[in-house]
C-alpha positions in Angstrom: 17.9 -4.7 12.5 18.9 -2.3 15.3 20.4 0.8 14.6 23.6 0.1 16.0 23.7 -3.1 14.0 22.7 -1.0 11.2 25.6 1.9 11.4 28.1 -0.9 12.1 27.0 -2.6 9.0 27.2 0.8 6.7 30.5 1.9 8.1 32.2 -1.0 7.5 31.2 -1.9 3.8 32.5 1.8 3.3 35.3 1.9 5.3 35.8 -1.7 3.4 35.3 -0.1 0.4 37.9 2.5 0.8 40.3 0.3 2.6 39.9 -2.3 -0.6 41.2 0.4 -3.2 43.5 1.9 -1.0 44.9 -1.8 -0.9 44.8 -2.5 -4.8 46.2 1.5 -6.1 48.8 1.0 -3.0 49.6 -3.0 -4.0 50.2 -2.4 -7.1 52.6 0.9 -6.9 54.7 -1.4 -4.2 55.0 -3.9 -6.8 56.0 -1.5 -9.2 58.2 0.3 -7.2 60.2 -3.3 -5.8 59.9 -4.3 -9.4 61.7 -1.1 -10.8 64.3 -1.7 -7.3 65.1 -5.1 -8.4 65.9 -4.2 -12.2 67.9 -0.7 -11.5 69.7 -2.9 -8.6 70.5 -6.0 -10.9 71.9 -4.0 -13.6 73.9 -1.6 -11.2 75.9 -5.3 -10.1 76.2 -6.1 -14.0 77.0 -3.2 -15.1 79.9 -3.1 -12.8 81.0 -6.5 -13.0 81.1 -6.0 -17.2 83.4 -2.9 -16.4 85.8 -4.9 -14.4 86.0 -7.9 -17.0 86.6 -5.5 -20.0 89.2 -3.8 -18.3 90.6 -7.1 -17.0 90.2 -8.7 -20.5 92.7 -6.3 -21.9 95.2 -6.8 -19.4 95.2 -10.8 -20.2 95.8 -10.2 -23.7 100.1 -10.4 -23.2 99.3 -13.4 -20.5 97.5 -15.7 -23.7 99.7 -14.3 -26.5 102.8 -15.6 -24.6 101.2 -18.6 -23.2 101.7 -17.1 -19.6 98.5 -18.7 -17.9 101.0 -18.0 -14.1 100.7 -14.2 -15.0 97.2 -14.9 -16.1 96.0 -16.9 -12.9 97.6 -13.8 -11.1 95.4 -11.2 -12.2 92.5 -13.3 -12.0 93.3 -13.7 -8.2 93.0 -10.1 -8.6 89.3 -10.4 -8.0 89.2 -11.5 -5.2 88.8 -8.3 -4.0 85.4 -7.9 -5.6 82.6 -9.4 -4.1 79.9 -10.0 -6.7 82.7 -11.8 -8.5 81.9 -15.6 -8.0 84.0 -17.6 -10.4 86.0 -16.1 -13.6 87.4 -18.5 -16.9 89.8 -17.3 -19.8 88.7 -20.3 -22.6 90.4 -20.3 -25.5 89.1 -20.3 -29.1 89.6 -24.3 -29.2 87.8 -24.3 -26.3 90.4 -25.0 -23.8 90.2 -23.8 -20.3 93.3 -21.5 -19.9 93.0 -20.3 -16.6 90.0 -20.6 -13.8 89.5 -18.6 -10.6 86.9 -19.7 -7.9 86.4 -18.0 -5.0 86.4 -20.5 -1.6 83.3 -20.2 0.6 84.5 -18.3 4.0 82.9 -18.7 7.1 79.8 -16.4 7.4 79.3 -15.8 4.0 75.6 -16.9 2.2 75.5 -20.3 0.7 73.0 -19.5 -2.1 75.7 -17.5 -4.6 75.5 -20.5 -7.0 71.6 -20.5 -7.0 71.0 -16.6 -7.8 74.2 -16.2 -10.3 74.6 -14.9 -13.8 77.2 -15.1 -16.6 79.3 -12.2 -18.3 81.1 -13.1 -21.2 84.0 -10.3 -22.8 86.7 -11.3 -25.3 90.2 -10.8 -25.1 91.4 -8.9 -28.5 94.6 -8.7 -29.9 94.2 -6.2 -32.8 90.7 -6.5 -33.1 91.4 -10.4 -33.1 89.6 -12.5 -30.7 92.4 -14.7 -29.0 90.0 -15.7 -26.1 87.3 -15.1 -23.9 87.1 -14.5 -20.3 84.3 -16.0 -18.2 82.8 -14.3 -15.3 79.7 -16.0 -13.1 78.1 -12.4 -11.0 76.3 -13.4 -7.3 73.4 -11.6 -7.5 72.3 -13.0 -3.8 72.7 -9.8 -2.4 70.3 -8.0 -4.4 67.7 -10.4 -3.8 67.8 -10.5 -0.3 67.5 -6.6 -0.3 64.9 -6.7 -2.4 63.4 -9.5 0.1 64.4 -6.3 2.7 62.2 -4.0 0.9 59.3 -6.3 0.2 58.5 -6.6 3.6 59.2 -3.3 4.6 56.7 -2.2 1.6 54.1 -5.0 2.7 54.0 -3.4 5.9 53.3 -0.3 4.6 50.7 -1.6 2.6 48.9 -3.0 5.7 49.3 0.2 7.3 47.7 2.0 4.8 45.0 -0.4 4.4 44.6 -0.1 7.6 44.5 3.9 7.9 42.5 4.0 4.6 39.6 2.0 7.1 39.7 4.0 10.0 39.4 7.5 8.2 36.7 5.4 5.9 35.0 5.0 8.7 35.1 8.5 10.4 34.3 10.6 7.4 31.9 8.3 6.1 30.0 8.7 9.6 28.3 11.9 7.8 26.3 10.2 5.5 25.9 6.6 7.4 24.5 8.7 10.9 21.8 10.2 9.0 21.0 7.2 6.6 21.1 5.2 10.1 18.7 7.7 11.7 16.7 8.0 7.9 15.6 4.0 8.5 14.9 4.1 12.5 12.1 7.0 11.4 11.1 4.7 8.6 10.8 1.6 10.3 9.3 3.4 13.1 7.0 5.1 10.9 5.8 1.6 9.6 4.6 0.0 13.2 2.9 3.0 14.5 1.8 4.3 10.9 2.1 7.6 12.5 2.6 9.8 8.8 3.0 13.1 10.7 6.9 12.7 12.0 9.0 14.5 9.6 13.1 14.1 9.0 15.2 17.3 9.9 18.5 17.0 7.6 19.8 20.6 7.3 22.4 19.8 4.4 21.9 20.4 0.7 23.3 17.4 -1.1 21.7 14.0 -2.7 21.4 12.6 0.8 19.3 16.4 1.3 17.3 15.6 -1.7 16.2 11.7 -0.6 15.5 13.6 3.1 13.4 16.1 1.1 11.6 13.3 -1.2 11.0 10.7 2.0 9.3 13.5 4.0 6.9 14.7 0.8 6.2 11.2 1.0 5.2 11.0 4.1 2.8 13.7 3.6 0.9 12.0 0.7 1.1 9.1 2.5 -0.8 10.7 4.8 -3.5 12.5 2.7 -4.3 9.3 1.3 -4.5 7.7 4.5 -7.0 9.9 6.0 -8.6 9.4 2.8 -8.6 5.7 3.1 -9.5 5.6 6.5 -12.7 8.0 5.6 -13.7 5.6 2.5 -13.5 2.6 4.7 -16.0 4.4 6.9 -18.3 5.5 4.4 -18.4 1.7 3.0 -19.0 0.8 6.3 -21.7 2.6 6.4 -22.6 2.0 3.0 -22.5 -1.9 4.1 -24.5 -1.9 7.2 -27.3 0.3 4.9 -26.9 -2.4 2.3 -27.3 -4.8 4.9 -30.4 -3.1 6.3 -31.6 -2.5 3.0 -31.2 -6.6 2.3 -32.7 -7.9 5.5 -35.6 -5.4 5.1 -36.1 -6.5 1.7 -35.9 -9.5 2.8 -38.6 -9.1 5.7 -40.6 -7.2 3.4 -40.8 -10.0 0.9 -41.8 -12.4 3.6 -44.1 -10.1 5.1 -45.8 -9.5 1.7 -46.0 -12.8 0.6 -47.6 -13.7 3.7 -50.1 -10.4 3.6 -50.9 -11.4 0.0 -51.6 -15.2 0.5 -53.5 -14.9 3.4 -56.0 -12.7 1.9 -55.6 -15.4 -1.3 -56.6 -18.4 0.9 -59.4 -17.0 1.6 -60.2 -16.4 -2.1 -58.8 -19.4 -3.5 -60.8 -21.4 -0.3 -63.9 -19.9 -1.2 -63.7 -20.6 -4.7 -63.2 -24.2 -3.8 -66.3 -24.1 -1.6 -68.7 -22.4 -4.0 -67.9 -24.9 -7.2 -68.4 -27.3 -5.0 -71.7 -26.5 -4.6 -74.5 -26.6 -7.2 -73.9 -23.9 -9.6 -75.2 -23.0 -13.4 -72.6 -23.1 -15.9 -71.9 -19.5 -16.4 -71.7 -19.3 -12.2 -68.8 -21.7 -12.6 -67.1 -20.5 -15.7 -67.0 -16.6 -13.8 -65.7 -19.0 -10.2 -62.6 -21.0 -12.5 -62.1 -17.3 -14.3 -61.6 -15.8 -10.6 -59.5 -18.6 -9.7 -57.2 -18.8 -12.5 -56.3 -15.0 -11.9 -56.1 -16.1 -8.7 -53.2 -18.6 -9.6 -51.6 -16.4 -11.8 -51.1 -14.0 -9.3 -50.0 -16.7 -7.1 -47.6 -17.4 -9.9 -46.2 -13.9 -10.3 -45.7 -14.0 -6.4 -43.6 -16.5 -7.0 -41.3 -15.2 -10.1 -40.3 -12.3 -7.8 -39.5 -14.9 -4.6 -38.0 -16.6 -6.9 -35.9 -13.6 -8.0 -35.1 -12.8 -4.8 -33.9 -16.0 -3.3 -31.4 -16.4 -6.6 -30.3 -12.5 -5.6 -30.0 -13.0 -2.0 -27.7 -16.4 -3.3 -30.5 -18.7 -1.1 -31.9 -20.5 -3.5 -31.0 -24.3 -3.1 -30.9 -26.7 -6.2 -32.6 -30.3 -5.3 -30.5 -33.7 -6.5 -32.1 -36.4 -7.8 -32.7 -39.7 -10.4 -35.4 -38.4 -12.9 -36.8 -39.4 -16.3 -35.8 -36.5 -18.8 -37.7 -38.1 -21.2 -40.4 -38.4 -19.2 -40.2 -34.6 -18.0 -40.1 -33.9 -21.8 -43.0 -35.6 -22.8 -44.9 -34.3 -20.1 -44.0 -30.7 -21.1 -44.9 -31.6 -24.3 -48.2 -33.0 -23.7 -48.8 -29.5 -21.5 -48.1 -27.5 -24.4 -50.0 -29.4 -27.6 -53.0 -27.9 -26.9 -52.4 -24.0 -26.6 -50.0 -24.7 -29.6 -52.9 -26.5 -31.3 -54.9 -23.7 -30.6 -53.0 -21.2 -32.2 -52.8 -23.4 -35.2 -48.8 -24.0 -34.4 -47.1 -26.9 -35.3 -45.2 -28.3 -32.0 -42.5 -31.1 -32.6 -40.2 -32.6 -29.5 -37.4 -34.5 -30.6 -35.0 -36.2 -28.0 -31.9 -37.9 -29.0 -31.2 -41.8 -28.7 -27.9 -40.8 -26.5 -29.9 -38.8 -23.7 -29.8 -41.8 -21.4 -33.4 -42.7 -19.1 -32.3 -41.4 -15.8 -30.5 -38.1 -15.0 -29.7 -36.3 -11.5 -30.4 -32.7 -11.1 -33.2 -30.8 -10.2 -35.8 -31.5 -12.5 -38.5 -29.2 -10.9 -35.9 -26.9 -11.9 -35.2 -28.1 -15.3 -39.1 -27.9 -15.8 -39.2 -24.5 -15.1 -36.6 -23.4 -17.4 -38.3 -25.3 -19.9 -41.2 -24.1 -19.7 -40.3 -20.6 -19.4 -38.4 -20.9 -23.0 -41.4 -23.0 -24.3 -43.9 -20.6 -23.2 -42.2 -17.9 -24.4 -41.9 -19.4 -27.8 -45.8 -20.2 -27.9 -46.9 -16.3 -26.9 -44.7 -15.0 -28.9 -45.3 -16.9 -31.9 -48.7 -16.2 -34.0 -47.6 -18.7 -37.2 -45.7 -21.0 -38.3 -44.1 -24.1 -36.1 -41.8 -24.7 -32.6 -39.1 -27.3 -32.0 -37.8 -28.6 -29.3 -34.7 -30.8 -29.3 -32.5 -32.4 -26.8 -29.6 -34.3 -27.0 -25.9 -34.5 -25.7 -22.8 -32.0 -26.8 -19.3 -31.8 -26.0 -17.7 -28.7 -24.9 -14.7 -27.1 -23.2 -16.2 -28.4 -19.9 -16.9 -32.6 -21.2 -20.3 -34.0 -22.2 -23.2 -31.7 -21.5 -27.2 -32.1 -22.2 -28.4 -29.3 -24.7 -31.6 -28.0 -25.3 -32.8 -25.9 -27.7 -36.2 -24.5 -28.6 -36.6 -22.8 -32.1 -39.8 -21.0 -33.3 -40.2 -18.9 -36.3 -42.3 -16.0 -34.2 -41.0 -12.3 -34.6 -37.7 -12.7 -33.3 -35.8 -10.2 -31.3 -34.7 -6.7 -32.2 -30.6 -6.1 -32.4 -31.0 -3.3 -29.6 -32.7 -5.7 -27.4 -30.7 -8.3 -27.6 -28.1 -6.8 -25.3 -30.6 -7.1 -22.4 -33.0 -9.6 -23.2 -32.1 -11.2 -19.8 -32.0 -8.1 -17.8 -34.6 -8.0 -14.5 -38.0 -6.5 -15.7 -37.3 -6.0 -19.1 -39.5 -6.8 -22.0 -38.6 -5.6 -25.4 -41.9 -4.4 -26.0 -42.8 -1.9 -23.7 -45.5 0.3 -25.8 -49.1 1.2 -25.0 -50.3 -1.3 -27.4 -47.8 -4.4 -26.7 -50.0 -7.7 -27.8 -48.0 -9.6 -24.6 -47.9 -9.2 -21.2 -45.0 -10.4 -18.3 -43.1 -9.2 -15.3 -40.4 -9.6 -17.5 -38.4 -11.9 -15.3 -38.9 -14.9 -16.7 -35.7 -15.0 -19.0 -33.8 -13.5 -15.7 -35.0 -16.4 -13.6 -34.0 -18.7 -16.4 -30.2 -17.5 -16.9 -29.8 -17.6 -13.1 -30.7 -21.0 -12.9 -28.7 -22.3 -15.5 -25.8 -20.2 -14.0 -26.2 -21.8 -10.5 -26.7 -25.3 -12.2 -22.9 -24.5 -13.8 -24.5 -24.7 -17.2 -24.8 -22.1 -20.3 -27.6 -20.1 -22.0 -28.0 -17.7 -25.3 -29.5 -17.2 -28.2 -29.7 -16.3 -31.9 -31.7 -14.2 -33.2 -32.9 -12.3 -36.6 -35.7 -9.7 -36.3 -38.8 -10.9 -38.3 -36.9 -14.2 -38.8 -37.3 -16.0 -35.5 -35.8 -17.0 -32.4 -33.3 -20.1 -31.3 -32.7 -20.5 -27.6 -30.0 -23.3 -26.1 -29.5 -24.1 -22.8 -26.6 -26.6 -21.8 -26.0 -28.1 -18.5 -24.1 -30.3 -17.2 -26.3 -33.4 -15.4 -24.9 -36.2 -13.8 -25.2 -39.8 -14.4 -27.3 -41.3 -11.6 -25.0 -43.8 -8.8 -26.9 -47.3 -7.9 -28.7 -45.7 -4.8 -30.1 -42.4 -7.1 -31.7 -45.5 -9.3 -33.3 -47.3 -6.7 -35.0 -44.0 -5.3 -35.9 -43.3 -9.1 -37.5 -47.0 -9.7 -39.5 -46.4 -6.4 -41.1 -43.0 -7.5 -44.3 -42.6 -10.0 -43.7 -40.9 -13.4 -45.8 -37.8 -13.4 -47.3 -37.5 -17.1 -49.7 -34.7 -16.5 -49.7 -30.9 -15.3 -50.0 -30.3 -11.9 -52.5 -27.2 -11.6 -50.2 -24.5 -10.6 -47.8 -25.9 -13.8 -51.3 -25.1 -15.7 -51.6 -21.6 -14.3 -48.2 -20.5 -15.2 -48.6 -22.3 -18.7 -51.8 -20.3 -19.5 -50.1 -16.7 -18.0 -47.0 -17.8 -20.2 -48.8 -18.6 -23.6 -52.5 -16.5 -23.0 -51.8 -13.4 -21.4 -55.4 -12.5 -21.3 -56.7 -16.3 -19.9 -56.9 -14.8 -16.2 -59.3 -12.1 -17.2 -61.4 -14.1 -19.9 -63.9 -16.7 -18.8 -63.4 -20.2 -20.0 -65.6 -22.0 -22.6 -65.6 -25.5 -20.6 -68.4 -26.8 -19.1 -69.1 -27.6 -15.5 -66.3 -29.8 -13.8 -67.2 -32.8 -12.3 -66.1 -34.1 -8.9 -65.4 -37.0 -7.2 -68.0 -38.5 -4.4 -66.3 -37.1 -1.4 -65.0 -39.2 1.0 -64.8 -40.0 4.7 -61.7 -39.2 6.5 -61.6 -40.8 10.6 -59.9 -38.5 11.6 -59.6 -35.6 14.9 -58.0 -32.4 14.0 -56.8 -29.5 15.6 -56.6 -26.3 13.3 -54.4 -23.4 14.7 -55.0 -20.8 13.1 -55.5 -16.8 14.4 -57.7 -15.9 11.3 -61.2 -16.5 11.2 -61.4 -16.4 7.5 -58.8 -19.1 7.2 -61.0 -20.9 10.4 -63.6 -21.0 8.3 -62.2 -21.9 4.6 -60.5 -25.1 7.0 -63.7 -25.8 8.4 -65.7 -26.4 5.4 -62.9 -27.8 3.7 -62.4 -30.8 6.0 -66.6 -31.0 6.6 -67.0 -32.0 3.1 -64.5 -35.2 3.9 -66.8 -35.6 7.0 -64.1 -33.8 9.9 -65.3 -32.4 12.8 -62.5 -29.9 13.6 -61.2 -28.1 17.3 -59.8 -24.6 16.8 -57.5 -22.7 18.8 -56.8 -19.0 17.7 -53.1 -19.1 18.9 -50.0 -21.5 20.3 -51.0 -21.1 23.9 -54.7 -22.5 23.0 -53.6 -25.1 20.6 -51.1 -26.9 23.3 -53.7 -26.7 26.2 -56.4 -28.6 23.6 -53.2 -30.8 22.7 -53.3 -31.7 26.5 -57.2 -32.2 26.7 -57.7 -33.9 23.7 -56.5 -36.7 21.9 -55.6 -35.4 18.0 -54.6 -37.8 15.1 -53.6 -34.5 12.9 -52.6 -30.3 14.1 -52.7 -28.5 11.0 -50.5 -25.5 12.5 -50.2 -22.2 11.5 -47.2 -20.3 11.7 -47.7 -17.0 12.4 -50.2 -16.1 15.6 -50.4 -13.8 18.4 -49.1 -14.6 21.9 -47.3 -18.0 20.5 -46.3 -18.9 17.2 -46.3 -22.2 15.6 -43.0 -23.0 15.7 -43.0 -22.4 19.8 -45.9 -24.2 19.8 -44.9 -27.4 18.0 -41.4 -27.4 20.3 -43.7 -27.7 23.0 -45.9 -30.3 22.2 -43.4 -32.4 21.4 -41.6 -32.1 24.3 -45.0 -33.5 25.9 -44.9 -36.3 23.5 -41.3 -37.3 24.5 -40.9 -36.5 28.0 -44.6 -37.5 29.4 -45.3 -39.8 26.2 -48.9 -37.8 25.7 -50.5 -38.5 22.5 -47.4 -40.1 20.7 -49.1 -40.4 17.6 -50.4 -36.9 16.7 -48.5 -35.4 13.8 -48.4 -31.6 13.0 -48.5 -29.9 9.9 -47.3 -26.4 8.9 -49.9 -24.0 7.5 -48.1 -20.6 6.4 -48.2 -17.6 3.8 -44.1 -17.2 3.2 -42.8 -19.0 0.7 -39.4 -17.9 0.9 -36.2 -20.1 0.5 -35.3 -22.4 3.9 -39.0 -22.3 5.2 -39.2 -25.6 4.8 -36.5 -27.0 6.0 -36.9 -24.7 9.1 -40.2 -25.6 9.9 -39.8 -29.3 9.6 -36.6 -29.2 11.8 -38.6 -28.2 14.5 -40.9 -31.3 14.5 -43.3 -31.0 11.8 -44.0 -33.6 9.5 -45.1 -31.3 6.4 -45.4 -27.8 5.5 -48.7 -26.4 3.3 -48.1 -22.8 1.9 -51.1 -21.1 1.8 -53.5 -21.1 -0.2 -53.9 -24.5 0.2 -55.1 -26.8 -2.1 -57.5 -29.3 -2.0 -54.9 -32.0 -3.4 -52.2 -30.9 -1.1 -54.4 -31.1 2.0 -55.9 -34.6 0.8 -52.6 -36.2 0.6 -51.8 -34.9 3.8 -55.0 -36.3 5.1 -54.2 -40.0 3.6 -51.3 -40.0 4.8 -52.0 -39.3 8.4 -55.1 -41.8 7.9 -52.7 -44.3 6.4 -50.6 -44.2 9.6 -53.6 -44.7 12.1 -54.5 -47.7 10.3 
């Protein structure tokens, strides 16, 4: 509201104030003062008009005792002299009319003296004795219409002072309403520029002073705390771009290191594979598989921290689809009997008749939590027995799958249990702790149950064992989850990287001790038709490749960078480009954009598929890498399984 809009509005519901009680004290002292007029007026006329009929009463008294009603009727005329006299009647006590008097109706006087009237009533004694009565009717018109007179004269007044009572409302009140009016254009001023500096200038000393006084100490702490504000907002600023910085070079570092450390593993892991594929004694191999399963747990522990990392950095994407849970189960199962056997525990699964055959979720996921708890009870537990149980629960949130693995190892301490999921904490920290860890294996578990929407805890008596329970919430698979489930193979046995992480989870020491095994046997190789172009900068990784894909009978084309491997893409013909990633003067991704491009604008060599050969590991690779055109991604150090698939399937599409 403007300020003139404003005043107006203050003066007026003052000055209406004022004028109001002016109105009602004023209104109701007129009414008191025409109501007193009309009383003291009325009984003046009665009073009078009693005095004349007691004094004419006693002159009738000779009239009636003589039966003289001519003498009578005579002094009645008498009042015609009298104005408020309307009518006079001498009854006797039989109750017959003696004499009546009326006065006649002259021209120009009112009409209404029968309709404002009243009757006075005085005997006619004759030694004490009433002989009769005499009548008289009093017009009281006249008093009436002066009061009517004085009512509007009064009314008028009262309007008047109404209306004084509102102007002089209005001008004194302009003291206080100026300022006030002034008071809210600084205020409302003050809120769209949020200048706090102005200050109000009242020189008074009264309440308005006070509120003056009390707005401008306002203003100040309005202001401290505005510069204060405005200098936090700043420094979290800055404390958000460092935390940015700080994240994306965590991030890059990550990425970097995975890359630095899995490059330099490829070449160990590739060797390996090389040298036990050659002729070797038995202690020759048992030393090669000892240096290769530290090489996988390593690989393994890599992967625990990604892991950690993508869940912090909230990139880590959940898969969906139709699996077997009772198939994952017994294949977990089967992974475990043996290092349980081996400790002389007693391992028992039990799954409920309501879990139903097919589920949808992420079962590499579910694995993985699963085998984190079941691993955990196995190293942990030196006697005594494990179970694992699944089955369905209800809960606040409907039907939910719960798991729950019991063993009766050493169980956890009360001052642990507060952080038994905590990042990088193990509750036995001493010199002389029997297990080893990161200690993020129960930290990458409760994540993932947390991003599946699912639950996780535990109970727990030191020296009495442990019970953890995980539920989660899995869907029922729709008609097209099924078909894709029917299509795929059940997968009974442990993968080799699922063996690694099961014999760093239950044998701490198994990447450091040799195995007892004997030599391991392999397959005749076999001959893959095939042309290949390897991109790849380092000449380890050359190498490792090279003798990888001779053993399969491939004769392979290098090229040390992008620029080389699109000019042999032009040259030669290539069924398969196994394509690194990272290289000098072009990467892989460049690369791959432009050799497809050839493929669909000039149509050269439409059947050559590129693969993706890279160290990071970290969460979206994939999908980035196979968005630009390849067909498949390897993360180094590549297995011999992984690269064989690859190499059927490219041999399966040339046929």
């Amino acid at each position: 509201m403007n300020k003139s809009g404003r005043t107006t509005s203050i003066h007026r519901h003052l000055a209406g104030v004022g004028a109001f009680i002016t109105g009602v004290v004023g209104g109701l002292f007129l009414l008191v003062l025409v109501g007193v007029s009309l009383d003291t007026s009325r009984g003046q006329v009665l009073e009078r008009s009693s005095a004349l009929g007691s004094v004419l009463a006693s002159n009738l008294t000779a009239s009636i005792v003589f039966q003289d009603p001519a003498t009578a009727a005579e002094l009645l005329n008498g009042l015609r002299t009298v104005d408020d006299v309307i009518e006079a009647q001498i009854n006797l006590p039989e109750g017959e009319v003696f004499v009546t008097y009326r006065r006649s109706l002259l021209e120009g006087q009112s009409g209404n003296q029968g309709l404002y009237s009243e009757s006075l009533s005085m005997p006619v004694l004759l030694d004490d004795e009433q002989i009769a009565s005499l009548e008289i009717r009093v017009d009281l018109w006249p008093v009436y219409q002066q009061l009517a007179w004085i009512s509007g004269i009064a009314f008028v007044l009262w309007l008047l002072g109404m209306l004084a009572a509102y102007v002089l409302s209005r001008v004194f009140n302009a003291r206080i309403t100026e300022p006030l009016s002034d008071l809210a254009d600084m205020m409302s001023e003050v809120t769209d520029r949020e200048d706090y500096s102005q200050r109000f200038s009242y020189g008074v000393r009264n309440e308005l002073g006070s509120v003056v006084d009390a707005f401008n100490e306002m203003l100040v702490r309005i202001g401290d705390r505005e510069q204060r504000l405005r200098k936090m907002i700043v420094d979290l600023e800055e404390a958000r771009d460092q935390a940015e910085s700080a994240a994306r070079s965590k991030s890059s570092f990550l990425a970097n290191m995975s890359h630095e450390i899995r490059t330099p593993m490829n070449g160990v892991m590739g060797m390996i594979s090389l040298l036990k594929q050659g002729e070797l004694t038995e202690q020759q191999r048992a030393y090669f598989e000892t240096i290769e399963r530290s090489a996988d747990a390593l690989l393994l522990i890599i992967d625990d921290i990604l892991d950690f990392t993508k869940i912090e950095a909230g990139r880590l994407k959940l898969g969906r689809s139709a699996f077997s849970l009772r198939d994952s189960l017994g294949s977990i199962e089967a992974l475990f009997s043996e290092p349980a056997s081996q400790k002389g525990l007693v391992l028992s699964f039990t799954v409920d008749s309501t879990v139903p055959e097919v589920v949808v979720g992420d079962p590499g996921r579910i694995r993985q939590i699963l085998l984190n708890l079941i691993g955990n009870a196995v190293k942990f537990t030196d006697e005594g027995s494990i179970t694992v149980t699944a089955g369905l629960t209800d809960t606040d949130k409907g039907e939910q799958f719960r798991f729950t693995v019991a063993d009766t190892g050493p169980g956890i301490h009360p001052d642990d249990q507060t952080r038994i999921f905590g990042e990088f904490y193990q509750a036995d920290v001493s010199l002389t702790r029997a297990h080893g860890g990161t200690g993020l294996g129960l930290a990458i578990t409760e994540q993932l149950v947390r991003l599946m929407r699912g639950r996780i805890g535990f109970d727990s008596r030191h020296g009495q064992g442990s019970l953890f329970w995980v539920e989660l919430p899995l869907e029922a698979p729709g008609d097209n989850t099924l078909g894709e489930w029917a299509t795929e193979t059940s997968k009974t046995a442990a993968s080799g990287k699922e063996s690694a992480r099961l014999e760093r989870l239950t044998n701490p020491t198994a990447s450091a001790s040799a195995p007892t095994t004997g030599a391991t046997e392999y397959p005749l190789p076999v001959t893959y038709d095939l042309q290949v172009l390897v991109a790849e900068d380092s000449e380890v990784n050359q190498f490792i490749i090279r003798e990888l894909l001779a053993k399969w009978g491939i004769e392979i084309a290098v090229a040390a960078n992008g620029l080389e491997a699109v000019e042999a893409f032009k040259k030669w013909a290539f069924d398969l480009i196994l394509m690194d990633i990272q290289m000098p003067e072009m990467d892989g991704l460049e690369a791959t954009r432009q050799i497809r491009a050839l493929q669909a604008g000039e149509g050269i060599h439409a059947g050559c598929e590129i693969v993706g050969l890279s160290a990071h590991a970290m969460s979206g690779d994939r999908e980035r890498y196979m968005a630009e055109g390849m067909i498949d991604y390897l993360t180094k150090p590549i297995r011999m399984e992984e690269l064989r698939e690859v190499l059927d399937a490219c041999l399966d599409k040339k046929r």
